[in-house]
N, C-alpha and C positions, 0 to 999 in steps of 0.2 A: 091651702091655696091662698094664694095672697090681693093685694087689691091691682085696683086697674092703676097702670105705668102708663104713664101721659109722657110721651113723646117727640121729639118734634129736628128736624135737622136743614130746613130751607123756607125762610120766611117765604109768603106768598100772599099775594094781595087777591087771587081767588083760585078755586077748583073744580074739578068736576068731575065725577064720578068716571075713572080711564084708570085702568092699573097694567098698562101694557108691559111689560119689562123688555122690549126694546126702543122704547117710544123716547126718549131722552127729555123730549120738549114737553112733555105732561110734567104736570107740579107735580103728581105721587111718586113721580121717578127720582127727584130730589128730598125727597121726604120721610123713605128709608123704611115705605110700606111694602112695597115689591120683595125685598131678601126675608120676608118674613111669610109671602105666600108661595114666592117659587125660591128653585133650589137650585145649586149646581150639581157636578159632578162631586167637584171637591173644593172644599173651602180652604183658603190660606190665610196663615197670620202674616201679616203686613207692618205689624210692629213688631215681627222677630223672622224677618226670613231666613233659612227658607222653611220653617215648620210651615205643615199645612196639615190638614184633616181630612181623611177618605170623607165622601157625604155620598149621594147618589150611584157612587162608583165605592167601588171596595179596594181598587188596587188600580195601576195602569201598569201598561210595557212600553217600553218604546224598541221599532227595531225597524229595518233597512234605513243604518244611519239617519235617523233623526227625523226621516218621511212618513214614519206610518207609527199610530201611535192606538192602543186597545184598552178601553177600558171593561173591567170585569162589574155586572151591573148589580147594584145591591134589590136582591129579592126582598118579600116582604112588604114592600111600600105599595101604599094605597095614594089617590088623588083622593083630593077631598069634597070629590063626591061620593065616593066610594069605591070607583075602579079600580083594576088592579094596575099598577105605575110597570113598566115595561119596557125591555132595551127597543122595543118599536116605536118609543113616544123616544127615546135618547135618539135614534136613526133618524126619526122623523123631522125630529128640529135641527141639527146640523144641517140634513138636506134642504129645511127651511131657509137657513142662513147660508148656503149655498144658491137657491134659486132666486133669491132675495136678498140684493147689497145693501135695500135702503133700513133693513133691521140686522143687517151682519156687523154691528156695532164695532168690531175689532177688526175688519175687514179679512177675518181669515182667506185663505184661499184652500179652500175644501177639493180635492181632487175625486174624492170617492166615500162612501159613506156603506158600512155591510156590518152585518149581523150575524152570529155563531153563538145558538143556545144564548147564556146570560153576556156574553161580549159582545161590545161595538167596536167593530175596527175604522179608526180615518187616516187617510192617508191623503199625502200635500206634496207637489213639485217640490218642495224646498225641505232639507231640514227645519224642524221645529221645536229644538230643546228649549229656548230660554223664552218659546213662546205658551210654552203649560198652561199660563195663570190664565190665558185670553180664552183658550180651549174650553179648561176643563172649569172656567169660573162663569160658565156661557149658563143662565135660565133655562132650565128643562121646561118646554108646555106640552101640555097630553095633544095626542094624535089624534084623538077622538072629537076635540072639540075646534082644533086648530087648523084643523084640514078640511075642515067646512066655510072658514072665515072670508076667502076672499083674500085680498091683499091685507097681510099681519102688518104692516107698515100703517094700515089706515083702521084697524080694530082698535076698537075703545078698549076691550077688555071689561065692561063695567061691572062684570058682577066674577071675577079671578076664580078658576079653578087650580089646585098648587098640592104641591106634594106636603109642601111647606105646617108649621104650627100653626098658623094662624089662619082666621077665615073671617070674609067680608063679614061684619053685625050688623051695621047701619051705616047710610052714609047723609051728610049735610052740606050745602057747601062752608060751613064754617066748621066744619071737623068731620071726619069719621070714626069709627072703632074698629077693631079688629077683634074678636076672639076667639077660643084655644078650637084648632081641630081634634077632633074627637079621634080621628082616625090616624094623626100624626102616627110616623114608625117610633117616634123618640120620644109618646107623648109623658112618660114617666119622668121626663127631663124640663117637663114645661111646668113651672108655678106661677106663671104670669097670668091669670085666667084672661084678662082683656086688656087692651092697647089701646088705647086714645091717642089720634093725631091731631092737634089744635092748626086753624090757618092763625097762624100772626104777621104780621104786615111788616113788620123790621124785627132787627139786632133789639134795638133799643124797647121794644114792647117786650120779645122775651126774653131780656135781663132781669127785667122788673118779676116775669110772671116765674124767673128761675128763683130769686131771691124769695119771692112769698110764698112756694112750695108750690104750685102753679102747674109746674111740668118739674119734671122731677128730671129726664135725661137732652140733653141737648147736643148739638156739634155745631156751633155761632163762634165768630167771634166778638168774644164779648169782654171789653175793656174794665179795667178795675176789680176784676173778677176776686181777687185777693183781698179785697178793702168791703166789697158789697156782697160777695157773695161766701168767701171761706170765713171771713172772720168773726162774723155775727153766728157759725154752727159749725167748727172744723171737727167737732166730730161725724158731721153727715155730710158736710157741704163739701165736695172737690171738684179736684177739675188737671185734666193731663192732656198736654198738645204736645204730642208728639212729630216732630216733621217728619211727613213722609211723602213729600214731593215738593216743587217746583213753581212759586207764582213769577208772570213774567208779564208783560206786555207784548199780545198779541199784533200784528199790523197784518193790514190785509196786503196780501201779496198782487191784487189785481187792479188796485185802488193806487189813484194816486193822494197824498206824495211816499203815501208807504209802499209803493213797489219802488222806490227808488232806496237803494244801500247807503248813499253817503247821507241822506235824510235818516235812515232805520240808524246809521251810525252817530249823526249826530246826538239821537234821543238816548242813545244809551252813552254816551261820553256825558249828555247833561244834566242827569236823575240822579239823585242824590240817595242811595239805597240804603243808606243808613238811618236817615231822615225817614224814609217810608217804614222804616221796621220800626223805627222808637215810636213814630206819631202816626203812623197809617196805620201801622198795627199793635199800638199799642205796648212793644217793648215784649209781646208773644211771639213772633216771627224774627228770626235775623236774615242780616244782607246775606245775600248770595252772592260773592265775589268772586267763583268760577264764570269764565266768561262761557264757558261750554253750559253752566246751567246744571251743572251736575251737582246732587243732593248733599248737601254736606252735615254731621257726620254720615249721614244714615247710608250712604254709595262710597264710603273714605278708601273700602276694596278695592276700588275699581281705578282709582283719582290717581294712580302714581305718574302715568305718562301726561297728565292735564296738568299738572300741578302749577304749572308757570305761567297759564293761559289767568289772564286776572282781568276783571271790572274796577275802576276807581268806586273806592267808597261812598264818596262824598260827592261826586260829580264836576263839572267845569260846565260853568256856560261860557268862559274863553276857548275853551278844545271844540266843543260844538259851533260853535262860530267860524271856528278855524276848519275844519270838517268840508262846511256849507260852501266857505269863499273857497277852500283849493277844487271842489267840484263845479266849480262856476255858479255858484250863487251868486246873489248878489240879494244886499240888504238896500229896502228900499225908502222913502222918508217915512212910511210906517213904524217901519220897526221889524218888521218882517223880514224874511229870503223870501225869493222869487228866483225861477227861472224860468225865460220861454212863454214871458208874460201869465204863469201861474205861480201864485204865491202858497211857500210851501204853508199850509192852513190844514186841520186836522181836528175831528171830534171826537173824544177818546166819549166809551158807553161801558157802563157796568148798571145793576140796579142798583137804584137809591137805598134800599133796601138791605143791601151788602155793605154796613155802614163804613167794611173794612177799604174796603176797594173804592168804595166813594169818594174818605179820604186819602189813598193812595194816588186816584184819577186826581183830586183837585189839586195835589201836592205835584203831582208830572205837570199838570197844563201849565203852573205857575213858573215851574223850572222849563219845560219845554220855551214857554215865551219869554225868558228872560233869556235867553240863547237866540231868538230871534226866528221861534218856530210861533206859528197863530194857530194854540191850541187851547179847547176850551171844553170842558167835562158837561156830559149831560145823564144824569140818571134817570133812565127808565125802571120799567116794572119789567119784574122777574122772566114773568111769560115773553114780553116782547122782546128784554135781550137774551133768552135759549134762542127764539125764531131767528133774530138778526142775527146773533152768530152762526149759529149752520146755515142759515141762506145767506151768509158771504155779506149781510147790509153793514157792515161799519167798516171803520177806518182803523181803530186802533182800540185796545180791550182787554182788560185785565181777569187773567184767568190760572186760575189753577193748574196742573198737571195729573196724570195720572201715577201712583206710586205703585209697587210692586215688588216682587223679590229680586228683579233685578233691575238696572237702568234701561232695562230694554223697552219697559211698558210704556216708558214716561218718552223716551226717544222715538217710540213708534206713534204713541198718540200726537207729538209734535210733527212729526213729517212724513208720516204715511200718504202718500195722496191716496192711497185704495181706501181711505175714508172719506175721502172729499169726495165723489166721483160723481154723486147725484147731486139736485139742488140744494141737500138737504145733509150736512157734512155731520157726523162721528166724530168726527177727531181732523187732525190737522186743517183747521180753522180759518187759517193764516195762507189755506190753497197752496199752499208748498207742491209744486210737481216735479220732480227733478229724478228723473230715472236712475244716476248713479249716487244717490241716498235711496232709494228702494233696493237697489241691489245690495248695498251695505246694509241697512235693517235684515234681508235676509242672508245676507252672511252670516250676520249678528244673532238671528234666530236659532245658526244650528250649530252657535257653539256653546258645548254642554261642560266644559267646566270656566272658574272664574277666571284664570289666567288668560283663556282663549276669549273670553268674553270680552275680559279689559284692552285683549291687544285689538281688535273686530270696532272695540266702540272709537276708538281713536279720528278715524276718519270721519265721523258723526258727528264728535265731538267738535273738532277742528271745525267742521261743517258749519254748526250754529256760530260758535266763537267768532268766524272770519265772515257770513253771510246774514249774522243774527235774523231767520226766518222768526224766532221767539228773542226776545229780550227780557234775562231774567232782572227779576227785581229782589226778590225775597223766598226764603222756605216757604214751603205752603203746607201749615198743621192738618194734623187731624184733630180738629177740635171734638173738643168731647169735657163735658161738665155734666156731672149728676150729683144725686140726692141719695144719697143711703139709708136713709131712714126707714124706708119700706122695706127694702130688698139689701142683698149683700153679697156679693161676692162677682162684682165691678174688674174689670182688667187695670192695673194698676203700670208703675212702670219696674214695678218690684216684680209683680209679677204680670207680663204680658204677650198673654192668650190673645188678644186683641187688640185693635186700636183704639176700640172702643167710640170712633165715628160712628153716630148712630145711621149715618146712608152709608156709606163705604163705596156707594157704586161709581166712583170715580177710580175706584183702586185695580183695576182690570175685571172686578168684577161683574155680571149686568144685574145680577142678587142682591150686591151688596154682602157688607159685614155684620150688622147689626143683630142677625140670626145668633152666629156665636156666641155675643154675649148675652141674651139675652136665655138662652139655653142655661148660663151658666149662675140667674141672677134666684137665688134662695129669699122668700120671705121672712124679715126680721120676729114677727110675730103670728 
């Protein structure tokens, strides 16, 4: 057995003992402690789709075209209290996320939910082939302790019961531990005996504590990673960012002056997306020059009818100017637009703490206002921009995507509104409501190969490109730097089992990825 793997994947200025796994806005949810106590059905590799792994489920079918889909449950598994794990705890939480939209994090739309010996059959109004990942990458919680809770939207969860290897040890608010479930199905597969999750407050605090051996796995971005961190030990010291989705600049669609298009158009004629990749992010992320937003290489399948749709690299704050005056702006002795006696003015939010998107935000305000937009960057704390962003409080907000095995994940968490619908939004952020983009997401859902898929996303695609609800800026990694020195046998890009993001739970899963690798990690001594 090997030593305790110190962890860490969402700086956090504090915590509090809450491990809900649909609770978004709890720090553990970003921190990549939850995929390590609950489970899904099936896990997928997200840096090689479309591989994926039976877990909870042993198999699925799918049949009456694309509507009803059965998974066969894997016997044997215990909760780690010791019950016996059961397709009536699988029954129970779909129906959960059926009766409950403010924890149905992927906004399924659940028609029916039945049981047959070890199968659970669900069935949906719509085809759902290319929507698998949301289904079956959903957190299992036992029925026994969840159906006494109350509203699961408002459970702490503090003390997690999980199918999962891992089990609460102790908790602080300056860290907690996890260690190995006794009872785990897979527990021959676990050498990790204990897991430390450290609070650190930025980027810049755990580069330091990556570099001195500190934390050993990480998903930051973290600049200079080549110079401070591989060079001084490339036999232990690595680091792989895979892109596998989509950062953009968010605007709130209810807000003004971001619910106005020739304003959403001018910001993306004036940003400079080449500028954000070398210096906002440090030369780890490249521009995004689909104007549709679509992943490049990692979606290049799919790209052949988008190909032409393009973003300037380099930006114009001549074209944004010109934008503002043909919609009747008018630039005032400020310096500013205005129209209608409001000046187009805007406060772009990320946390301070995200040092990536900090510098990103302060590079857009710069470029927004030299186009004649009055925009100015304010970095809050972690906690307050989750809240602000699902209750709808900002204007403008730099955010990641979700990744997945196909573009469907990252296009539905853009403009589903069946995730905005409470105060309290999942996914589409930016309150996008527009009926025939939901019809298109589920067209898009029930086409089961990639030719049907690529012809399905076009209209979507077009969609953002012409309407920018998201305005892309850059790839969005999956960051991931470790330490090998203890352990070995890390997803690589030679070989990759995994993304190796130590949360993953942005990638359609509400588990996360981190379980996978960690499964797979052998002590060196």
């Amino acid at each position: 057995m090997g030593k305790t793997l110190v962890m860490e994947s969402s700086p956090e200025t504090s915590i509090t003992q809450a491990f809900n796994p649909y609770v978004t806005t709890q720090a553990i949810y970003g921190m990549g402690a939850d995929g390590l106590i609950y489970e899904p059905l099936i896990q997928f590799d997200v840096a090689a789709p479309p591989k994926y792994y039976p877990w909870l489920a042993t198999s699925y079918t799918w049949s009456n075209g694309g509507k009803t889909i059965t998974f066969a449950i894997r016997t044997g598994v215990k909760w780690s209290n010791g019950t016996a794990f059961t397709p009536a705890d699988v029954a129970f939480t779909f129906n959960l996320l059926k009766t409950h939209t403010a924890i149905n994090l992927d906004g399924l739309s659940i028609s029916s939910v039945s049981t047959s010996g070890n199968n659970v059959t669900l069935t949906f109004p719509t085809p759902q082939y290319t929507n698998l990942q949301s289904i079956a990458g959903t957190a299992i919680v036992p029925k026994s302790i969840w159906s006494t809770v109350g509203n699961p939207a408002t459970y702490t969860d503090a003390n997690p019961v999980g199918t999962g290897p891992f089990v609460l040890s102790s908790f602080t608010p300056q860290g907690f531990t996890l260690k190995k479930n006794p009872d785990y199905w897979q527990a021959s597969s676990v050498h990790v005996p204990t897991v430390y999750f450290p609070v650190y407050t930025s980027n810049t605090v755990i580069s330091s504590a990556l570099d001195t051996g500190a934390v050993q796995w990480t998903g930051n971005f973290l600049p200079g990673l080549q110079k401070t961190f591989v060079d001084p030990d490339p036999a232990d010291h690595h680091f792989w960012e895979a892109p596998g989705g989509t950062n953009s600049l968010m605007p709130n669609l209810n807000k003004w002056p971001t619910n106005q298009l020739p304003v959403r158009q001018a910001i993306s004629a004036a940003i400079n997306r080449s500028l954000i990749a070398t210096e906002g992010e440090a030369g780890l992320e490249d521009p995004v020059l689909n104007a549709t937003g679509l992943t490049l290489p990692t979606f290049s399948a799919f790209s052949g009818p988008v190909a032409s749709l393009t973003n300037s690299a380099t930006g114009s704050a001549a074209a944004a100017e010109q934008i503002l005056t043909k919609a009747g702006y008018t630039k005032g002795s400020n310096g500013f637009f205005a129209k209608g006696g409001q000046t187009v003015a805007l406060t772009i939010i990320d946390p301070a703490a995200y040092t990536d998107y900090a510098e990103d935000d302060a590079l857009v305000a710069g470029e927004l206002r030299a186009a004649g937009i009055d925009a100015t960057f304010d970095g809050i704390a972690v906690t307050t921009w989750d809240t602000d962003v699902a209750d709808g409080d900002f204007q403008l907000t730099s955010h990641w995507s979700n990744g997945g095995l196909t573009p469907y994940n990252m296009y539905d968490g853009w403009l589903d509104s069946a995730l905005a619908t409470g105060s309290t939004a999942t996914g589409d952020f930016e309150r996008l409501n527009d009926p025939a983009i939901n019809a298109d997401l589920a067209t898009l859902a029930g086409a089961s190969t990639t030719a049907e898929q690529t012809t399905d996303l076009v209209p979507i695609e077009t969609y953002v490109a012409d309407n920018l609800p998201i305005i892309p800026t850059t790839t969005a990694s999956d960051w991931f730097e470790y330490n090998s020195q203890n352990y070995t046998g890390w997803p690589t890009q030679a070989n990759p089992y995994e993304s190796g993001q130590p949360s993953g739970a942005n990638n359609g899963n509400s588990t996360g990825t981190d379980e996978v690798v960690i499964l797979h990690l052998i002590p060196t001594s």
